[in-house]
C-alpha positions as YAML, in Angstrom:
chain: A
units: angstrom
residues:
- id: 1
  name: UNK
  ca: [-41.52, -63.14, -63.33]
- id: 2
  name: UNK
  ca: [-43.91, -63.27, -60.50]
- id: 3
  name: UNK
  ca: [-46.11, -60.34, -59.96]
- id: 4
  name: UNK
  ca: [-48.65, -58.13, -57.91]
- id: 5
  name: UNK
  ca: [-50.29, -55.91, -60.33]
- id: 6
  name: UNK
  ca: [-53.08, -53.32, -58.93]
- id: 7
  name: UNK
  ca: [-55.90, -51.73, -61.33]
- id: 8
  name: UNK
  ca: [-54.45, -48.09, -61.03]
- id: 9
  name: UNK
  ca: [-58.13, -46.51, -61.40]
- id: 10
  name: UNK
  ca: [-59.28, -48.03, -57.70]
- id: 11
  name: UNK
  ca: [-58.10, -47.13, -54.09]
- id: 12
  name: UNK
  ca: [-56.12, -49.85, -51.97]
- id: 13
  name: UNK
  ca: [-59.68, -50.30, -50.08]
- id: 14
  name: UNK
  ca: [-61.36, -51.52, -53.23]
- id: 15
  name: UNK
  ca: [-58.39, -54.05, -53.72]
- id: 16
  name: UNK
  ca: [-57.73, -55.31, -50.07]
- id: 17
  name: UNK
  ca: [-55.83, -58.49, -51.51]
- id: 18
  name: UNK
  ca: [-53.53, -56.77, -53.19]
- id: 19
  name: UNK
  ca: [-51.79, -54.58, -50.18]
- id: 20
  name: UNK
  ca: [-52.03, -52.79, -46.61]
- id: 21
  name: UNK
  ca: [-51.07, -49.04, -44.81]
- id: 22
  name: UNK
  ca: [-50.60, -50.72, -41.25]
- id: 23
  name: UNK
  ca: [-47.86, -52.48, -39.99]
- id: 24
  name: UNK
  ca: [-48.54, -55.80, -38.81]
- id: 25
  name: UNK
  ca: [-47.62, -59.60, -38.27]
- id: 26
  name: UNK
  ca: [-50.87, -60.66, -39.36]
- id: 27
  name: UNK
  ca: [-51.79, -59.78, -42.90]
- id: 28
  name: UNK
  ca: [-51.76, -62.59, -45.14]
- id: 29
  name: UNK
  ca: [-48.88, -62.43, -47.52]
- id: 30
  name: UNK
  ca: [-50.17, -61.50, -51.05]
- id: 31
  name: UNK
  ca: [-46.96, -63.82, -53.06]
- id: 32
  name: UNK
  ca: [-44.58, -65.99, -52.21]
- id: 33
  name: UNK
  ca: [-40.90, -66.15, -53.84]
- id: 34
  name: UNK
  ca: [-37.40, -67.94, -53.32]
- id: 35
  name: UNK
  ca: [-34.60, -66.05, -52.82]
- id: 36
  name: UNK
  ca: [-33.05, -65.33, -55.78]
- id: 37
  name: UNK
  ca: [-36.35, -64.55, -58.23]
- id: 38
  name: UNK
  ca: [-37.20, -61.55, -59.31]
- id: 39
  name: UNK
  ca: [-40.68, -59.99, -58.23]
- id: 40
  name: UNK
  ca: [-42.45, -56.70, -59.88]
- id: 41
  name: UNK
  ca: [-44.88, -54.79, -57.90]
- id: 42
  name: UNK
  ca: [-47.39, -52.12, -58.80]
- id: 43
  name: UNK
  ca: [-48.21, -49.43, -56.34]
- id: 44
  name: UNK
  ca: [-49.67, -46.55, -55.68]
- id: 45
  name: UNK
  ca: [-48.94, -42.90, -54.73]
- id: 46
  name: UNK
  ca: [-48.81, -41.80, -50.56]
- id: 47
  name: UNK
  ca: [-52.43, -40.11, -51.09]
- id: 48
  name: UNK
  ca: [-54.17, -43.75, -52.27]
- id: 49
  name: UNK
  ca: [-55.05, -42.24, -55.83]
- id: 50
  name: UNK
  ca: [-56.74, -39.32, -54.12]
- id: 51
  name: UNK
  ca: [-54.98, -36.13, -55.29]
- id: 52
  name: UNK
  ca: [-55.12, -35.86, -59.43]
- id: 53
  name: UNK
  ca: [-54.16, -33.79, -61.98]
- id: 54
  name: UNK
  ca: [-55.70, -30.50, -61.95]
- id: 55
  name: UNK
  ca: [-57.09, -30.09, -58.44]
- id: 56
  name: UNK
  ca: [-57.11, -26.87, -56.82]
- id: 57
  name: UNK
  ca: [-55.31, -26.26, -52.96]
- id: 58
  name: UNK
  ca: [-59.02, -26.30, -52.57]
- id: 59
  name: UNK
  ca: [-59.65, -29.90, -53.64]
- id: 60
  name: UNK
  ca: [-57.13, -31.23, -50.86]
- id: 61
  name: UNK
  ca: [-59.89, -30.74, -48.29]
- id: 62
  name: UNK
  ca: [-61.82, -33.64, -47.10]
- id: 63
  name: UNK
  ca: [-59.37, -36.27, -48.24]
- id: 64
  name: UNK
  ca: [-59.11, -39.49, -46.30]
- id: 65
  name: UNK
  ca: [-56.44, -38.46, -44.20]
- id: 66
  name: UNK
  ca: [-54.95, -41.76, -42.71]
- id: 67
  name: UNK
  ca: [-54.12, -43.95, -45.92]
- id: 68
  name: UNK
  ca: [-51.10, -43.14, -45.88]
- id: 69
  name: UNK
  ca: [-49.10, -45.05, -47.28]
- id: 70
  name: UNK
  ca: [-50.69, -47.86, -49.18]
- id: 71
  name: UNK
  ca: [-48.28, -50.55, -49.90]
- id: 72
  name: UNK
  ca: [-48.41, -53.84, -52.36]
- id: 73
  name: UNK
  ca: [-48.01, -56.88, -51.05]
- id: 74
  name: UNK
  ca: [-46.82, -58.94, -48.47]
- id: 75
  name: UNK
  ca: [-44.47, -60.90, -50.52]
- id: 76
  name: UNK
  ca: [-43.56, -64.05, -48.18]
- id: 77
  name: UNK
  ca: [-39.84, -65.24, -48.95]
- id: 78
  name: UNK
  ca: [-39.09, -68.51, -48.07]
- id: 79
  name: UNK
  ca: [-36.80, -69.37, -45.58]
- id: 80
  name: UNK
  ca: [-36.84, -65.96, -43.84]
- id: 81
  name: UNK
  ca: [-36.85, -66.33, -40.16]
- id: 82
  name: UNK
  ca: [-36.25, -64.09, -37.43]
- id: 83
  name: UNK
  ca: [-32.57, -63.03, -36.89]
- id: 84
  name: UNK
  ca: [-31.86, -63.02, -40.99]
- id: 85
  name: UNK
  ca: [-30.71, -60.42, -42.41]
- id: 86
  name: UNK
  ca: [-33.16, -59.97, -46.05]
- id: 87
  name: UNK
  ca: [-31.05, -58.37, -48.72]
- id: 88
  name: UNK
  ca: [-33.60, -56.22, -50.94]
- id: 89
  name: UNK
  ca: [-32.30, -55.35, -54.74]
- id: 90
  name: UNK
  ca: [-34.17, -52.60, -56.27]
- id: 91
  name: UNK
  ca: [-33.48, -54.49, -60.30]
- id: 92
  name: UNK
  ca: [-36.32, -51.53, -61.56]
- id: 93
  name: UNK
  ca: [-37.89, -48.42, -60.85]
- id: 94
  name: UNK
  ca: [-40.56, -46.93, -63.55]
- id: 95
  name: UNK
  ca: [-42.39, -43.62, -63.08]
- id: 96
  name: UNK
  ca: [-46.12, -43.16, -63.78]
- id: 97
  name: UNK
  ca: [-46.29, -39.86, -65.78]
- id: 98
  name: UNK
  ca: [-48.14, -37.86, -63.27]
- id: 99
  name: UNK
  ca: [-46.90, -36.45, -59.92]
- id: 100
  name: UNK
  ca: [-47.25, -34.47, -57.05]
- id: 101
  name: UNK
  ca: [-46.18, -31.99, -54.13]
- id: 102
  name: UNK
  ca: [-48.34, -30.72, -51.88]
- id: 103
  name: UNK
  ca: [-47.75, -28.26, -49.12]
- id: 104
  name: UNK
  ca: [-50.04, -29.46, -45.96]
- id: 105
  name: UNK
  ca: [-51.22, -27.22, -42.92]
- id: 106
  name: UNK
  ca: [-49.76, -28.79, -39.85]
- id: 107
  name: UNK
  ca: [-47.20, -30.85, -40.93]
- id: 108
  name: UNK
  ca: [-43.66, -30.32, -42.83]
- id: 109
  name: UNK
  ca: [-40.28, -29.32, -41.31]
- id: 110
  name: UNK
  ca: [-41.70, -25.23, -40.82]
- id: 111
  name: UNK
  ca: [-45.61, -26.41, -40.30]
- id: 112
  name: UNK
  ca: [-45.59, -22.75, -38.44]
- id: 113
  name: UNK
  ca: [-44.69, -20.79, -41.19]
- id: 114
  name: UNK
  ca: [-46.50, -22.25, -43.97]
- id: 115
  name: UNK
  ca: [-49.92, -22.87, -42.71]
- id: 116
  name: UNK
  ca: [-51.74, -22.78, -46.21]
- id: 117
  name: UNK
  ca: [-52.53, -25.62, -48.69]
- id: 118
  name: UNK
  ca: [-50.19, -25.74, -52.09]
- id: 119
  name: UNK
  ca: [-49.87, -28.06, -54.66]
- id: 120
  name: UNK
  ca: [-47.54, -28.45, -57.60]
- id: 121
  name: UNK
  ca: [-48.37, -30.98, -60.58]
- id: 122
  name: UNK
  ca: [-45.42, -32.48, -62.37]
- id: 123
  name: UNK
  ca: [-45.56, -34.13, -65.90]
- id: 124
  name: UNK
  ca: [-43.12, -36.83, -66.07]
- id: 125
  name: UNK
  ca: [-41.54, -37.53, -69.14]
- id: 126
  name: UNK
  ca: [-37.93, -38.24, -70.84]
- id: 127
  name: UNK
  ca: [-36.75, -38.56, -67.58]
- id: 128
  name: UNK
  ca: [-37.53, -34.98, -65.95]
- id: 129
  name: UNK
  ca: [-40.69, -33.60, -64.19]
- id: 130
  name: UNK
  ca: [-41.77, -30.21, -64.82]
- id: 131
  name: UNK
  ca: [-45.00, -28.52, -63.01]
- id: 132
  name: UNK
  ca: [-46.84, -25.29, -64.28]
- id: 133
  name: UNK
  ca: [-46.72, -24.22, -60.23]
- id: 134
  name: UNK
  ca: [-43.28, -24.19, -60.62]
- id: 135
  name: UNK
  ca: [-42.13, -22.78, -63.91]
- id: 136
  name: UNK
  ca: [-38.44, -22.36, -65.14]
- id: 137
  name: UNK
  ca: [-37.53, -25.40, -63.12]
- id: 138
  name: UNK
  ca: [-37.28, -29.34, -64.10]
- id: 139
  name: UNK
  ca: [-36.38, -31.90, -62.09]
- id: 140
  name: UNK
  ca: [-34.21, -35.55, -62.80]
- id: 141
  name: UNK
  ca: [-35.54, -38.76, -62.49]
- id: 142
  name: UNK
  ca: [-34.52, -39.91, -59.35]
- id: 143
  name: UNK
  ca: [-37.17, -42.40, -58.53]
- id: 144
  name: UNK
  ca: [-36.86, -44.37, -55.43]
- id: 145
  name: UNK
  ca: [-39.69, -46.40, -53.08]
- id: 146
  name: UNK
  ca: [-40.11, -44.28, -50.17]
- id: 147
  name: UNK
  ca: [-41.87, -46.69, -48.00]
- id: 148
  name: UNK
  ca: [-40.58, -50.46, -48.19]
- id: 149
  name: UNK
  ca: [-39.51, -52.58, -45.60]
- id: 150
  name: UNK
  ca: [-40.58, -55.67, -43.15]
- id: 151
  name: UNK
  ca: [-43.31, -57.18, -41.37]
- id: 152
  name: UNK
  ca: [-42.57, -56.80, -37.18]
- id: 153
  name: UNK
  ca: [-43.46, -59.18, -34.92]
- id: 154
  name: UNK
  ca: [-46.26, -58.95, -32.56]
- id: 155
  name: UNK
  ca: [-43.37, -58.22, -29.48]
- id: 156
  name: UNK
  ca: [-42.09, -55.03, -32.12]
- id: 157
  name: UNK
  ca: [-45.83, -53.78, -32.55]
- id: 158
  name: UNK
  ca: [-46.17, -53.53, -29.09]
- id: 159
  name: UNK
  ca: [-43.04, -52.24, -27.73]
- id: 160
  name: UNK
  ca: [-42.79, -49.45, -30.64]
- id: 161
  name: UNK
  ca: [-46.69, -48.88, -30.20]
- id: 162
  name: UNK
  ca: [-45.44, -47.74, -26.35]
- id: 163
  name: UNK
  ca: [-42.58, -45.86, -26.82]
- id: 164
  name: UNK
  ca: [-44.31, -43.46, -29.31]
- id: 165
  name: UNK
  ca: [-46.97, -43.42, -26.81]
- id: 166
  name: UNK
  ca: [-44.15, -41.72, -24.69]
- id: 167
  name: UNK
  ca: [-42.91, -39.21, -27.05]
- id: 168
  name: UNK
  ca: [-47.19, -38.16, -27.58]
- id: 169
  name: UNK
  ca: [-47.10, -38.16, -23.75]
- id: 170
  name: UNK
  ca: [-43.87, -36.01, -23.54]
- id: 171
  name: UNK
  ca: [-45.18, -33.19, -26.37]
- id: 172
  name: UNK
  ca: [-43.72, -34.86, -29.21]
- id: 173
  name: UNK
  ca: [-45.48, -36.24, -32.38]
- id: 174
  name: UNK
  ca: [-46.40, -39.56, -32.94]
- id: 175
  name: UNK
  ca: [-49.34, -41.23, -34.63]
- id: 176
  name: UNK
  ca: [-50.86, -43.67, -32.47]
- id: 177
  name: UNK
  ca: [-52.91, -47.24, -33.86]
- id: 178
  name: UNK
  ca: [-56.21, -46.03, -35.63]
- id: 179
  name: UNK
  ca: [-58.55, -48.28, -37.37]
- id: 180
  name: UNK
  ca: [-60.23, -44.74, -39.46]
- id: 181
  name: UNK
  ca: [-59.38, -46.09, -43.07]
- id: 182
  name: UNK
  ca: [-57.01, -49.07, -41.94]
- id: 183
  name: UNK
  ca: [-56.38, -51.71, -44.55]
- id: 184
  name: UNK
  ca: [-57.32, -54.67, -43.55]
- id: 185
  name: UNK
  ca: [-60.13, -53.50, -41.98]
- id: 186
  name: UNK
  ca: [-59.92, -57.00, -40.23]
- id: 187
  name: UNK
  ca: [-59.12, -56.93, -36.36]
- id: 188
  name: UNK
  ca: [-56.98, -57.41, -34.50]
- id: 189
  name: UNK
  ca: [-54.91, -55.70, -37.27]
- id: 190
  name: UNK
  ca: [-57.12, -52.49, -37.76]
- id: 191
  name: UNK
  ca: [-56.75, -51.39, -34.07]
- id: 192
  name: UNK
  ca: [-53.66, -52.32, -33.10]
- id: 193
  name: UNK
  ca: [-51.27, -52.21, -36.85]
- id: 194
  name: UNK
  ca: [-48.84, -49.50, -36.37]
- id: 195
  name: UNK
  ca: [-49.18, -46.19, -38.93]
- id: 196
  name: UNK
  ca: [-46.92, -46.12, -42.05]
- id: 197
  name: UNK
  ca: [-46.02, -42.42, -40.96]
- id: 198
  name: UNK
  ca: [-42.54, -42.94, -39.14]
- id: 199
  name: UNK
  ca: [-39.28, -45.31, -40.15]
- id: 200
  name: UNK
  ca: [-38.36, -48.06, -37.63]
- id: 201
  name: UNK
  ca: [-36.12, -51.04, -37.39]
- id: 202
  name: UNK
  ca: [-37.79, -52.92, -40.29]
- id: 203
  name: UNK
  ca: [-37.27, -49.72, -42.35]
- id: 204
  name: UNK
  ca: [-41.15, -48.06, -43.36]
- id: 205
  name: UNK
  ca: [-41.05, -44.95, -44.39]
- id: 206
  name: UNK
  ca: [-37.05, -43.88, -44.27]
- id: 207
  name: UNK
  ca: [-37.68, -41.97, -47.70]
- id: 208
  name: UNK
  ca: [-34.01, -42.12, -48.31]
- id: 209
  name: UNK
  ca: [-33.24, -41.11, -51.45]
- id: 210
  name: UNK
  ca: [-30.22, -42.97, -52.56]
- id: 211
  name: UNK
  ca: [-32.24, -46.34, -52.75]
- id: 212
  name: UNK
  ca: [-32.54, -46.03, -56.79]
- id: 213
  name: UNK
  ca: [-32.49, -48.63, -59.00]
- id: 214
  name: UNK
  ca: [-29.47, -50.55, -58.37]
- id: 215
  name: UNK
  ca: [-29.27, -50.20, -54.78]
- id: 216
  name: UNK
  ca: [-29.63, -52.93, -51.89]
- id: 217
  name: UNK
  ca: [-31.09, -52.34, -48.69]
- id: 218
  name: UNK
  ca: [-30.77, -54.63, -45.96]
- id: 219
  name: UNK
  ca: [-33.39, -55.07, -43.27]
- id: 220
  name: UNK
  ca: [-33.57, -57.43, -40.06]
- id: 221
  name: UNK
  ca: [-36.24, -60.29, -40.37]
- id: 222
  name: UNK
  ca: [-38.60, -60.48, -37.57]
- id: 223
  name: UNK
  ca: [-41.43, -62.84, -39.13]
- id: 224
  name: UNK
  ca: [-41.33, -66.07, -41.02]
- id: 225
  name: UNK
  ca: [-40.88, -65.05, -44.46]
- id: 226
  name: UNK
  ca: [-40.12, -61.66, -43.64]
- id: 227
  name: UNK
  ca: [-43.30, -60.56, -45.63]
- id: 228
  name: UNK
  ca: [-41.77, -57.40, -47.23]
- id: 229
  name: UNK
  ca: [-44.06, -54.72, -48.96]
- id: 230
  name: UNK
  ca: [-43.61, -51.55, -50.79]
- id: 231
  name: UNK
  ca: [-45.13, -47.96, -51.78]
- id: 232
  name: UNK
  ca: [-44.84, -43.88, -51.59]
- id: 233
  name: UNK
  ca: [-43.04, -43.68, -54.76]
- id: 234
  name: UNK
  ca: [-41.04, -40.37, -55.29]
- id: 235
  name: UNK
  ca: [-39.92, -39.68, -58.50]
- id: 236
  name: UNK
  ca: [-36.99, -37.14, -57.30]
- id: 237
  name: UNK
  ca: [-36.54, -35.86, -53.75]
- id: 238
  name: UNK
  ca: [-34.14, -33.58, -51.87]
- id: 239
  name: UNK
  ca: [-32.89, -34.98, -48.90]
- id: 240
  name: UNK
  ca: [-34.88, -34.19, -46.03]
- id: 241
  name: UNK
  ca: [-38.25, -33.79, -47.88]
- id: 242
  name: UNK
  ca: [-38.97, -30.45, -46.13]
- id: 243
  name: UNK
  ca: [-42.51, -30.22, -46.99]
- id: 244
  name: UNK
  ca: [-43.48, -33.32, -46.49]
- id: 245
  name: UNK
  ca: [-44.03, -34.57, -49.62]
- id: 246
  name: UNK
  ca: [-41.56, -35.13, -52.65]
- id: 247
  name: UNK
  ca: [-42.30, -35.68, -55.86]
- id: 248
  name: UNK
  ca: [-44.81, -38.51, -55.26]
- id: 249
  name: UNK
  ca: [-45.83, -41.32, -57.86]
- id: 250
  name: UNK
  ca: [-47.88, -44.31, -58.21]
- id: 251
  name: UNK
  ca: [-44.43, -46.95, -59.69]
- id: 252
  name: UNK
  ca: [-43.73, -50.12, -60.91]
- id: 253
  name: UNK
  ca: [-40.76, -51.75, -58.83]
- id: 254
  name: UNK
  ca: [-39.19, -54.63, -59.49]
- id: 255
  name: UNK
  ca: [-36.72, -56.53, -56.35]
- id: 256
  name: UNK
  ca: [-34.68, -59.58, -56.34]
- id: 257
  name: UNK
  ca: [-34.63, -60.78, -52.53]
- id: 258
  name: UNK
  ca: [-30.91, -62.63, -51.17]
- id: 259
  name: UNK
  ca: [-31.52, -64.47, -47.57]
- id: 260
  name: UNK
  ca: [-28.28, -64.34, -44.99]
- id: 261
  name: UNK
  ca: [-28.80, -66.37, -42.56]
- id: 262
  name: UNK
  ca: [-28.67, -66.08, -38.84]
- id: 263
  name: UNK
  ca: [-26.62, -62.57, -39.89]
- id: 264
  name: UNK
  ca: [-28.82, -59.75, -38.01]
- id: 265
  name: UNK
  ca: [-29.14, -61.86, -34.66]
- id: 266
  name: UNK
  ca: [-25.16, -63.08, -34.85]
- id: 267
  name: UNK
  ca: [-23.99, -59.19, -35.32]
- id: 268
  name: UNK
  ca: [-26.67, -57.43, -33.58]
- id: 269
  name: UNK
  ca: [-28.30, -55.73, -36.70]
- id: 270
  name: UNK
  ca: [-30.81, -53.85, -35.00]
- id: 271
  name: UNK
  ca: [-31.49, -50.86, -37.65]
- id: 272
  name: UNK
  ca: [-31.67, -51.45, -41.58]
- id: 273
  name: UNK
  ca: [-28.38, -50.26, -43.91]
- id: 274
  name: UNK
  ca: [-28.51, -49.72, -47.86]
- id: 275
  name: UNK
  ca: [-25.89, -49.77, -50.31]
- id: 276
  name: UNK
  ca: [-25.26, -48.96, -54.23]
- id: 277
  name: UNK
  ca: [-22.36, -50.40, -56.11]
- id: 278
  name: UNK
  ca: [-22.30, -46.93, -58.37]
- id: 279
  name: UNK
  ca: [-23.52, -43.66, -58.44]
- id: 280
  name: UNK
  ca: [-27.19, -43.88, -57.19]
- id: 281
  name: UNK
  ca: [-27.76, -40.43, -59.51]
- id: 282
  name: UNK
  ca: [-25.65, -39.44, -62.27]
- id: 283
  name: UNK
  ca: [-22.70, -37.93, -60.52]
- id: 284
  name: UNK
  ca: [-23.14, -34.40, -61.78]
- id: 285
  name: UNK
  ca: [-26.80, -34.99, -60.12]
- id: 286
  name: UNK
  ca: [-25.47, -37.49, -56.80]
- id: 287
  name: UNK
  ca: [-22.87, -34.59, -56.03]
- id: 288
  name: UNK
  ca: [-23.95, -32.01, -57.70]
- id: 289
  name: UNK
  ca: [-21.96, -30.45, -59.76]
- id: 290
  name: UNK
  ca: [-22.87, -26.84, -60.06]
- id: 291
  name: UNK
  ca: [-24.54, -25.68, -56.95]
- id: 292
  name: UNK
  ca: [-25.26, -23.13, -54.52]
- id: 293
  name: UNK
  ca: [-25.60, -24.28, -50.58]
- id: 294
  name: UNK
  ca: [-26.92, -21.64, -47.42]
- id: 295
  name: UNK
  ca: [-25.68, -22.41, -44.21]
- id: 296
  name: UNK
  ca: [-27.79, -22.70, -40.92]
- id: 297
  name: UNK
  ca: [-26.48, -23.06, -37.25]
- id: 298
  name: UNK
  ca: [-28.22, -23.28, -34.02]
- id: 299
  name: UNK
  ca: [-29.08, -19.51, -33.23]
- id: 300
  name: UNK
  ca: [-32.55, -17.98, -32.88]
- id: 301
  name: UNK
  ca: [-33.88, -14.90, -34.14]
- id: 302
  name: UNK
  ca: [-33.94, -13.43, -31.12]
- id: 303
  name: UNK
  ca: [-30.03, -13.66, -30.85]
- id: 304
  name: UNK
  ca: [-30.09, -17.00, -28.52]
- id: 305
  name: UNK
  ca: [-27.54, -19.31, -29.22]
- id: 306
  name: UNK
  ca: [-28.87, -23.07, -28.54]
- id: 307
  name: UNK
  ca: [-25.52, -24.86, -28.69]
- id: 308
  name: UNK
  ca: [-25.16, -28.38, -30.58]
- id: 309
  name: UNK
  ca: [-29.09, -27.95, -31.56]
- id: 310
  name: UNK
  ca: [-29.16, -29.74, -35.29]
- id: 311
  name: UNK
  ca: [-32.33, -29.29, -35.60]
- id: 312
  name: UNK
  ca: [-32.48, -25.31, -35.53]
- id: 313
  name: UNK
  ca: [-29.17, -25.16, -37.63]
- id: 314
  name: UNK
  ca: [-31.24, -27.45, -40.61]
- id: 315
  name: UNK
  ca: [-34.43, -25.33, -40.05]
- id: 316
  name: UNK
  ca: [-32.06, -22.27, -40.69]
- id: 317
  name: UNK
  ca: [-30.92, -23.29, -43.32]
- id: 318
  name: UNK
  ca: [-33.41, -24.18, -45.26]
- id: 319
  name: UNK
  ca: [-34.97, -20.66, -44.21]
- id: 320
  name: UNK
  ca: [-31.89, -18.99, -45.79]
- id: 321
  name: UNK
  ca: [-32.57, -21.49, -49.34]
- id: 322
  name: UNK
  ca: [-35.87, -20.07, -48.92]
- id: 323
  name: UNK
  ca: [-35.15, -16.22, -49.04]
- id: 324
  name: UNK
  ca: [-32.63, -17.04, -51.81]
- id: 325
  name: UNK
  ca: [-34.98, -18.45, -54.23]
- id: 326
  name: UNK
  ca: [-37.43, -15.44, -53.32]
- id: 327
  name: UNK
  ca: [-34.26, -13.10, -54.40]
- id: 328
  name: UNK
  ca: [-34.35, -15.28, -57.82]
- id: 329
  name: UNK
  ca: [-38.40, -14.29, -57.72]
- id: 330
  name: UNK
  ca: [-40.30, -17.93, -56.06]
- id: 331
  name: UNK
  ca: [-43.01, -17.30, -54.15]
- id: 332
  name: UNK
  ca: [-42.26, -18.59, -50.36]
- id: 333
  name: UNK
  ca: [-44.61, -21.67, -51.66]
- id: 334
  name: UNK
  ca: [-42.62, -22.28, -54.86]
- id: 335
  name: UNK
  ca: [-39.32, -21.93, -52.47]
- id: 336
  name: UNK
  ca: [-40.48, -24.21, -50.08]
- id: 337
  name: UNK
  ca: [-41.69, -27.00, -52.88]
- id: 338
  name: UNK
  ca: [-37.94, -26.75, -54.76]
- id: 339
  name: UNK
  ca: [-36.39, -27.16, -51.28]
- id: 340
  name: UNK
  ca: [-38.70, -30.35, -50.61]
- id: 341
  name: UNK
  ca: [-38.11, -31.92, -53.92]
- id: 342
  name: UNK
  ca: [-34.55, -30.99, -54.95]
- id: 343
  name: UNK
  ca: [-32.14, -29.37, -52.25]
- id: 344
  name: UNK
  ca: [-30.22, -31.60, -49.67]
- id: 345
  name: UNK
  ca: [-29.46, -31.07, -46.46]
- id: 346
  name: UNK
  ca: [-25.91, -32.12, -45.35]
- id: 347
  name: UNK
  ca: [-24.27, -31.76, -41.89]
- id: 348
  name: UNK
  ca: [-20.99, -30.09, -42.54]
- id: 349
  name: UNK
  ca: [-19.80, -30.10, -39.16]
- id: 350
  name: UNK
  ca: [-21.06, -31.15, -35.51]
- id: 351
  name: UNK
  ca: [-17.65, -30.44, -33.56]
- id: 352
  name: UNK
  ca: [-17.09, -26.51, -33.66]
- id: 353
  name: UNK
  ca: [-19.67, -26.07, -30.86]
- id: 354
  name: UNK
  ca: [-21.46, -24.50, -30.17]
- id: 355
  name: UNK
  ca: [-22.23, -23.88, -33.59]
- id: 356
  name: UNK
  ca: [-23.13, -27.11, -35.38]
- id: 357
  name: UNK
  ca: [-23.18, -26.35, -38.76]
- id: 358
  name: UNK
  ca: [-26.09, -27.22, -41.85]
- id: 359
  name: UNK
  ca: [-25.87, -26.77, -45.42]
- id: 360
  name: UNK
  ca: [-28.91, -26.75, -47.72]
- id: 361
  name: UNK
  ca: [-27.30, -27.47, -51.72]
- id: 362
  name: UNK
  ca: [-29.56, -25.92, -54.22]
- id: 363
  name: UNK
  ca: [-28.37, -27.73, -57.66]
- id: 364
  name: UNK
  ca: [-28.22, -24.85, -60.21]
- id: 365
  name: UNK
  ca: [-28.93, -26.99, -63.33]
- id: 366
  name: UNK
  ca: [-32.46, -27.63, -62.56]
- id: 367
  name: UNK
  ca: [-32.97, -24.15, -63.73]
- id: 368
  name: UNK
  ca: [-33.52, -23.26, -67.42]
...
């Protein structure tokens, strides 16, 4: 089996052949496979090594703060062209043993209420991750790559580098091109590569949790061989990663690419789609099967009722998940880390206006 293996004690900048954390047409492909063979790749956690076992909230301070996400390769398939669809099987998924959550000022789903560093290390092991931070509680292995997808073209660099531009411009948040800890360091790709940070059309950094082993994702091609790449493992994750962070992992993944031909330009396959001939968890753990949901919908504290707003009915629900686990004795920190690593969020309706409705599930058998 080909292979791009990584020495796990270095950062991505000490082994620039082996990877990349910007987006771009440019960097060299690291392998090159047929469609068909199977391909492992090595890679590290979303902090570049940085955060280890035993630091301190403290400790977090001072980190490199745009390496996010280092990825392994390029791996060139041949044949790819622009307008294929590339069919990506995740054959493997292995866990490192050590992992982490961290709680970051400034950024998360409720970056104004929690405005203090946290961090909760997990031991992995036997297929659960428990954390000293977080006692009582163990987690399933759920391992998944939370940044993989596709190389864009130069047109995609520059049309997605503008619109985000836009939504800066407008109030929003967006993380413009920065060359501070780019790698390759090279230029033009340094200045101009777009930031890991958001998902796109050639998929990034969608952190979508059903994309365990056994699952295919399917991404439109818009380079010659397609040069796909991967990182940001998460050994379990709820779905919406509240916090910002999941479980995160350096992994070993290994992906069998398929090639269809001509099939994202002929049907207008603009965004990527994913699919899992099985459960993608054990079903007690995919559904679950004991569990305990809040509901949020789109009313303020004040009483204010902002009709159809999704957003405020998910950040209220997750609020009410919060003060439940602090009736069960969590700290607001604690609460916050379970909801990031193990509750889901799930629309459950977004027709009885003006109340669109969100439920946060809390499985109950993580407990104990």
């Amino acid at each position: 089996m080909k292979s791009i293996t990584i020495d796990r004690s270095k950062r991505l900048k000490d082994e620039p052949d082996k990877g990349h954390n910007r987006w771009h047409p440019d960097i060299v492909p690291v392998l090159e496979v047929d469609p068909g063979e199977e391909v492992l790749l090595e890679t590290r956690d979303a902090s570049d090594s940085q955060i280890q076992a035993g630091m301190s909230p403290a400790d977090l301070e001072g980190l490199d703060s745009k390496v996010a996400h280092p990825l392994t390769g390029p791996v060139y398939v041949n044949g790819a062209a622009p307008g294929d669809l590339l069919e990506i099987e995740y054959v493997d998924i292995t866990p490192q043993p050590y992992g982490w959550t961290r709680i970051r000022p400034g950024a998360g789903f409720l970056r104004d209420l929690f405005t203090q560093p946290y961090i909760a290390h997990w031991n992995i092991s036997d297929g659960w991750a428990t954390s000293p931070q977080i006692p009582g509680v163990r987690i399933p292995n759920g391992s998944f790559m939370g940044t993989a997808g596709l190389a864009p073209s130069h047109n995609q660099v520059e049309e997605w580098r503008l619109r985000e531009a836009r939504v800066a411009e407008e109030g929003g948040v967006a993380f413009p091109p920065d060359p501070e800890d780019a790698v390759p360091q090279s230029e033009p790709i340094a200045s101009h590569g777009l930031r890991t940070i958001p998902p796109r059309e050639n998929c990034g950094n969608a952190d979508v949790k059903q994309l365990t082993t056994g699952s295919r994702l399917f991404v439109p091609v818009g380079v010659e061989g397609a040069l796909y790449s991967a990182g940001d493992g998460h050994f379990a994750q709820g779905d919406s990663e509240c916090c910002i962070t999941a479980i995160e992992m350096g992994a070993t993944c290994t992906v069998r690419f398929t090639l269809h031909k001509g099939e994202a330009a002929n049907k207008n396959i603009r965004f990527p789609r994913f699919a899992h001939p099985g459960y993608f968890l054990p079903p007690e753990w995919a559904a679950p099967r004991n569990f305990i949901a809040t509901m949020g919908m789109p009313i303020r504290d004040d009483g204010v009722n902002e009709g159809e707003n999704l957003t405020l009915a998910a950040r209220n629900a997750i609020i009410n998940m919060l003060q439940l686990l602090g009736e069960r004795g969590f700290s607001p920190e604690q609460a916050y880390v379970i909801c990031s690593v193990a509750v889901d969020l799930k629309v459950s309706n977004i027709v009885d206006l003006p109340n669109v409705t969100v439920s946060a599930f809390l499985p109950e058998d993580i407990f104990g």
